[in-house]
N, CA, C and O of each residue as an XYZ file, in Angstrom:
476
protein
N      82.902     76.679    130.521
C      84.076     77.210    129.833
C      84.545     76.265    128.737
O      84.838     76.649    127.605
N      84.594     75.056    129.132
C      84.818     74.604    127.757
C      84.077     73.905    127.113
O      84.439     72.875    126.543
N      82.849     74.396    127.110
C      81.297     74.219    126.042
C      82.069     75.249    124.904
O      81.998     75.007    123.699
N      82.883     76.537    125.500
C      83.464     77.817    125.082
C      84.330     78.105    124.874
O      84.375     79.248    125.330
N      85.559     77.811    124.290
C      87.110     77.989    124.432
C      87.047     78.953    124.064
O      86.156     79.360    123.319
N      88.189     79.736    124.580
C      88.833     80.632    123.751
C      88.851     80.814    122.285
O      89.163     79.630    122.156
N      88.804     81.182    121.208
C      89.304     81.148    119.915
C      90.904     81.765    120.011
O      90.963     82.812    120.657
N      91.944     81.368    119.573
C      93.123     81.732    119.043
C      93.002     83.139    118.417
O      91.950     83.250    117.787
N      93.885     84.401    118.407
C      93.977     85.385    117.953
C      94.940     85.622    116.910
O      95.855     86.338    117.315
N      95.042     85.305    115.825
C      95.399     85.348    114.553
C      96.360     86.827    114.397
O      95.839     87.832    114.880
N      97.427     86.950    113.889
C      97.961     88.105    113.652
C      98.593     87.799    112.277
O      99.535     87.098    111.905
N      97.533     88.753    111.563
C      98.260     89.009    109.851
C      99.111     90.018    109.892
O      99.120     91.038    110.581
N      99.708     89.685    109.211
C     101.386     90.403    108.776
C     100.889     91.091    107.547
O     100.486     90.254    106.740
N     100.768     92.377    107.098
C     100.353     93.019    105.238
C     101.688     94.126    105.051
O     102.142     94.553    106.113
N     102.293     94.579    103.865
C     103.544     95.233    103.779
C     102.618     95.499    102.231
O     101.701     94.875    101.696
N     103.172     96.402    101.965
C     102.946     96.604    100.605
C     103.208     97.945     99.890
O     103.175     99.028    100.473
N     103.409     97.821     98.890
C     103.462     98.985     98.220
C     102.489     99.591     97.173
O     102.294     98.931     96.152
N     101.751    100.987     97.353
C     100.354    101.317     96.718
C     100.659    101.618     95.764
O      99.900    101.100     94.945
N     102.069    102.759     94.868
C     102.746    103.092     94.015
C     101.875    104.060     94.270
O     101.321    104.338     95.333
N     101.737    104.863     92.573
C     101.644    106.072     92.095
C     100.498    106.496     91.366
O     100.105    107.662     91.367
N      99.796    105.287     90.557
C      98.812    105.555     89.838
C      96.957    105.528     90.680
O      96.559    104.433     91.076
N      96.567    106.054     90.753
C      95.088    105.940     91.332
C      94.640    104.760     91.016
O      94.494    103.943     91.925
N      94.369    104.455     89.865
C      94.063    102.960     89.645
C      94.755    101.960     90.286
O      94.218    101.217     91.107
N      95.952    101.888     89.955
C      97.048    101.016     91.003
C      96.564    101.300     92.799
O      96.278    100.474     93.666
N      96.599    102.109     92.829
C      96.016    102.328     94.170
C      94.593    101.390     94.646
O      94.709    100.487     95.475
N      93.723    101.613     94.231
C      92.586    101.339     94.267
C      92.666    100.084     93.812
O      91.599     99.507     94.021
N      93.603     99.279     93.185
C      93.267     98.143     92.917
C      93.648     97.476     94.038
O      92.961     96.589     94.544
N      95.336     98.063     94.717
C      95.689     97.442     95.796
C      94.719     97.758     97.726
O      95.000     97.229     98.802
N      93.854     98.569     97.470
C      93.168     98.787     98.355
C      92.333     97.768     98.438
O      92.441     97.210     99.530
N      91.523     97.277     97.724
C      90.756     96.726     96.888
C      90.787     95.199     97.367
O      90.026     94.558     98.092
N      92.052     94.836     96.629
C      92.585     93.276     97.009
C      93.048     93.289     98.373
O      93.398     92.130     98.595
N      93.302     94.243     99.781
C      93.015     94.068    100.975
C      92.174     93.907    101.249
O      92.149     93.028    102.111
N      91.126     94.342    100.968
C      89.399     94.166    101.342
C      89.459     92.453    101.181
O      89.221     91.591    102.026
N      89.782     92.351    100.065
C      89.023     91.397     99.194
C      89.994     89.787    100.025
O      89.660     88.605     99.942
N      91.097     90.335    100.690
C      92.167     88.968    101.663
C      91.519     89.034    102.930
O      91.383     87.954    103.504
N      91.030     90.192    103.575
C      90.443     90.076    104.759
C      89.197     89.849    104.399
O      88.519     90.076    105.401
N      88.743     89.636    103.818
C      86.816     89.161    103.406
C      87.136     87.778    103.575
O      86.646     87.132    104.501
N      88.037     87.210    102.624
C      88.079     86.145    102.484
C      88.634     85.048    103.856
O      88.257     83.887    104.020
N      89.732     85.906    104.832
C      89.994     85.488    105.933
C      88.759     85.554    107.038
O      88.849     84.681    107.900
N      87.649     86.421    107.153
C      86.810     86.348    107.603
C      85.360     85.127    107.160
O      84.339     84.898    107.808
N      85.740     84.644    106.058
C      85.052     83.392    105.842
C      84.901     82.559    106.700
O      83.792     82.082    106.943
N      86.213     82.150    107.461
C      86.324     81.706    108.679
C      84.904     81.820    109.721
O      84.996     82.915    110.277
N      83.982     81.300    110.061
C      83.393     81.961    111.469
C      83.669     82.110    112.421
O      83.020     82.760    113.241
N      85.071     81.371    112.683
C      85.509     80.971    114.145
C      86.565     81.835    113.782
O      87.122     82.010    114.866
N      86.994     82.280    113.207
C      87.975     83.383    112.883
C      88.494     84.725    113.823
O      87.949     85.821    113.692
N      89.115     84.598    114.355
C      89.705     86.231    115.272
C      91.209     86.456    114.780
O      92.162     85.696    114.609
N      91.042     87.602    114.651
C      92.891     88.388    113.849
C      92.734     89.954    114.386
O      91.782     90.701    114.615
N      94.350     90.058    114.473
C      94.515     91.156    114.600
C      95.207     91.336    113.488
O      95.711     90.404    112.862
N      95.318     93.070    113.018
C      96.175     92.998    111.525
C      97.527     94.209    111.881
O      97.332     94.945    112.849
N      98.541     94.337    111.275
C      99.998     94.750    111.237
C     100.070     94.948    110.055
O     100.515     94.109    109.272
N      99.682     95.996    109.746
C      99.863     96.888    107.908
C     101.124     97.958    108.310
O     100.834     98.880    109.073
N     102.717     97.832    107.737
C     103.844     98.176    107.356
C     103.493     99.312    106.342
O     102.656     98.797    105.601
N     103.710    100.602    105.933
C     103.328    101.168    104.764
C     105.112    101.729    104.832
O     105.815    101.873    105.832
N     105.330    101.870    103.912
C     106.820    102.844    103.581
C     107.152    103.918    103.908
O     106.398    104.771    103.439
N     108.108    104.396    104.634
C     108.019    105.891    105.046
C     107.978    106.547    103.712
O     108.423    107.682    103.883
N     107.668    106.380    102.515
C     108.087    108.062    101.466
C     106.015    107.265    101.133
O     105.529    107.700    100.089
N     105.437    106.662    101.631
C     104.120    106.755    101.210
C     103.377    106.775    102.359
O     102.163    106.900    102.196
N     103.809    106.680    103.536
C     102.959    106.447    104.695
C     101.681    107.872    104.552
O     100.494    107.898    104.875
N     102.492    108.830    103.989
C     101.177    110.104    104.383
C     100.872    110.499    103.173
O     100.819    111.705    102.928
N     100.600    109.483    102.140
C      99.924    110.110    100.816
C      98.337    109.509    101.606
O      97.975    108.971    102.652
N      97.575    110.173     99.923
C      96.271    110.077    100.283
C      95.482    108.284    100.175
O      94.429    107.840    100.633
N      96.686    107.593     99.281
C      95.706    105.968     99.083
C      96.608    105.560    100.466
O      96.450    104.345    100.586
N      97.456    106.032    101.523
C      97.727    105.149    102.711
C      96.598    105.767    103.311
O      95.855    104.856    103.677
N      95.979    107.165    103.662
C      95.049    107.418    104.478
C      93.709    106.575    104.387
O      92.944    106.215    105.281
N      93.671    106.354    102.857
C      92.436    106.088    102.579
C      92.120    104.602    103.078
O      91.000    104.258    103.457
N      93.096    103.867    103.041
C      93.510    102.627    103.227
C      93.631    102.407    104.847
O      92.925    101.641    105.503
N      94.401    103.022    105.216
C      94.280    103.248    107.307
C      93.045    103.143    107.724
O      92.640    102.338    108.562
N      92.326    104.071    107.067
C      90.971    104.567    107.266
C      89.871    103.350    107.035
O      88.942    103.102    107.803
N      90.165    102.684    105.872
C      89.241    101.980    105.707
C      89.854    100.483    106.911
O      88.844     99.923    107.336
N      90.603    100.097    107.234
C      90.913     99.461    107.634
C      90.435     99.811    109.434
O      90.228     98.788    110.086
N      90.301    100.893    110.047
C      89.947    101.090    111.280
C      88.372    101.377    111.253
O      87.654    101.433    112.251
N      87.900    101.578    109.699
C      86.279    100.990    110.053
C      86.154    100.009    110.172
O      85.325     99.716    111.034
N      86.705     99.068    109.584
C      86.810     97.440    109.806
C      86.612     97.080    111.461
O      85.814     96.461    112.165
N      87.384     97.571    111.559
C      87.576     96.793    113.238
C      86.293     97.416    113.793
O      85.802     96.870    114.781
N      85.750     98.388    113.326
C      84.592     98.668    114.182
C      83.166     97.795    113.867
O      82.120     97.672    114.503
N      83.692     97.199    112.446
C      82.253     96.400    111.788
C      82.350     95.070    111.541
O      81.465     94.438    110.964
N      83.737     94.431    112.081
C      83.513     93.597    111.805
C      83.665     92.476    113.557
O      84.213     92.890    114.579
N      83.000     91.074    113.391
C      83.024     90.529    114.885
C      84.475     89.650    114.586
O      84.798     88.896    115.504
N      85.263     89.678    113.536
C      86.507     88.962    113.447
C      87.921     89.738    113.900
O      88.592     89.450    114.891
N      88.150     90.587    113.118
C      88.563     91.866    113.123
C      89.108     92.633    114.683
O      88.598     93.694    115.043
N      90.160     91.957    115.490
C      89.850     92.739    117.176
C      90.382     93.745    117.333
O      90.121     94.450    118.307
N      91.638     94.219    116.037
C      92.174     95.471    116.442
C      93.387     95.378    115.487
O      94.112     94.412    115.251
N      93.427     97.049    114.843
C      94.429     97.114    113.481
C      95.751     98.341    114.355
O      95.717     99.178    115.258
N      96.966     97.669    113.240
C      98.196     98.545    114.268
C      98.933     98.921    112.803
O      99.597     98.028    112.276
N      98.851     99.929    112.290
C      99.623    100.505    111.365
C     101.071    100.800    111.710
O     101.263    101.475    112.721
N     101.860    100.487    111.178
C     103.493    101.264    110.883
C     103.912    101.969    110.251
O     103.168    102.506    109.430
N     105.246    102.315    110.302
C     105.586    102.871    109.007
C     107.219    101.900    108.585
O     108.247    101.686    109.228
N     106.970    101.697    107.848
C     108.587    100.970    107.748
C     109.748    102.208    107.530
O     109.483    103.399    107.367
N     110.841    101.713    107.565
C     111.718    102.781    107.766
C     112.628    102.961    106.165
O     113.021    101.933    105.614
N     112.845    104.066    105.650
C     113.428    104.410    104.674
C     114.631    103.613    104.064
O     115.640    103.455    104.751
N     114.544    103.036    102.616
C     115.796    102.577    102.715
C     117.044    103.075    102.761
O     116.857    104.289    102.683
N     118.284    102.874    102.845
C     119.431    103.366    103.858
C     120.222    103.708    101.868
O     120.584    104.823    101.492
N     120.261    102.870    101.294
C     121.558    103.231    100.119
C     120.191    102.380     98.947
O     119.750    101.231     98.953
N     119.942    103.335     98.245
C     119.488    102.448     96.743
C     120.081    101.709     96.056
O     119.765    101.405     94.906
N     121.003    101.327     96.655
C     122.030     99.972     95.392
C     121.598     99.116     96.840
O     121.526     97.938     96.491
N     121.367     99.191     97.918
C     121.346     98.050     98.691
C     119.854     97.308     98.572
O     118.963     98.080     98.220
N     119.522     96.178     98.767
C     118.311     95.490     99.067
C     117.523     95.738     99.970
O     118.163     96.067    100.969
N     116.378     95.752    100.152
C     115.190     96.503    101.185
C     115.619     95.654    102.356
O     115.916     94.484    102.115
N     115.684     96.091    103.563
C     116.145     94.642    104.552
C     114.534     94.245    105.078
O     114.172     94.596    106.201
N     113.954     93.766    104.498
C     112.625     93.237    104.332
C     112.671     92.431    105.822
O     111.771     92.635    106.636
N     113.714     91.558    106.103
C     113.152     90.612    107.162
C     113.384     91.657    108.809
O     113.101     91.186    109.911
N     113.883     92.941    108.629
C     113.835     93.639    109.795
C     112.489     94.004    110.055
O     112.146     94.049    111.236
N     111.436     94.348    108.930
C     110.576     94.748    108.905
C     109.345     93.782    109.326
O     108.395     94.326    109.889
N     109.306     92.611    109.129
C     108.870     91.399    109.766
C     108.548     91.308    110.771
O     107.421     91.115    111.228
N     109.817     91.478    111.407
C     110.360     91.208    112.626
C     109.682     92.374    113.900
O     109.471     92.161    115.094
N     109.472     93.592    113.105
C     108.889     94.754    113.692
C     107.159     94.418    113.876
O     106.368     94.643    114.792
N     107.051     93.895    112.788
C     105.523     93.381    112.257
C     105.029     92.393    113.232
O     103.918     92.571    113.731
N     105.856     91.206    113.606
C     105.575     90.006    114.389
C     105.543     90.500    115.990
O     104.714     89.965    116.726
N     106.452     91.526    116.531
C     107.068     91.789    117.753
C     105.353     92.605    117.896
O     104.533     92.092    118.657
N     105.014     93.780    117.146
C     103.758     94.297    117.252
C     102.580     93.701    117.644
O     102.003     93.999    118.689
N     102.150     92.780    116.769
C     101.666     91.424    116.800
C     101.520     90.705    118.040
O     100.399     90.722    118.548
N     102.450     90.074    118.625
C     102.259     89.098    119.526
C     102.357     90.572    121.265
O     102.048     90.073    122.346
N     102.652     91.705    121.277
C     102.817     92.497    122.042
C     100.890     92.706    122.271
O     100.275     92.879    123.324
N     100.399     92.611    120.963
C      98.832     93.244    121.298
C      97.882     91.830    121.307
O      96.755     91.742    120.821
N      98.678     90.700    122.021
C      98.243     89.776    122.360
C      97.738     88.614    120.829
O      96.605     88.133    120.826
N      98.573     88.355    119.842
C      97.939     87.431    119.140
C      99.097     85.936    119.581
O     100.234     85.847    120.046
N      98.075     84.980    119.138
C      98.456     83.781    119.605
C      99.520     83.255    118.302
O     100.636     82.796    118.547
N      99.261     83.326    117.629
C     100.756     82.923    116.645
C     100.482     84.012    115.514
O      99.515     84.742    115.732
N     101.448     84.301    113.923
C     101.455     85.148    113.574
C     101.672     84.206    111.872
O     101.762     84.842    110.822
């Protein structure tokens, strides 16, 4: 067993916003690939991931496409142990500020619930 430790289970936190344009879309799809490629550089690497999408975009077609590509992941990759989508919750008054750190907080609680070792 300890020729073998455990590896630590990594929990990424991702929030983001895809907007409106296809291109914009695809670019931000894109540069997820391109943060989890790069976090998988790692060999010793294990994560679980916590992708937040907005409730007024959670059910367009670049969040599906994006969900989607993200739960082939976990099936192809040996880093990768398991993806937990959200939806963040609508903001309350447009003159107020996004309360961003509630959403965190939802993100981290997810996170360490599906067993990751820090976040």
């Amino acid at each position: 067993q300890n020729a073998n430790p455990r590896r630590p289970l990594e929990g990424i936190l991702l929030t983001l916003r895809l907007g409106s344009s296809n291109e914009s879309q695809e670019e931000k799809i894109a540069s997820v690939e391109r943060l989890l490629g790069q976090i998988e550089e790692d060999s010793l690497c294990r994560y679980l991931l916590v992708l937040a999408i907005d409730k007024d975009e959670v059910c367009s077609s670049a969040a599906s496409e994006l969900i989607q590509r993200l739960q082939t992941r976990v099936d192809t990759s040996e880093h990768l142990e398991s993806f937990h989508p959200i939806t963040n919750p609508p903001k309350a008054d447009k003159d107020q500020p996004f309360a961003i750190c509630s959403v965190w907080d939802e993100m981290a609680t997810v996170a360490w619930t599906n067993g990751a070792d820090w976040v």
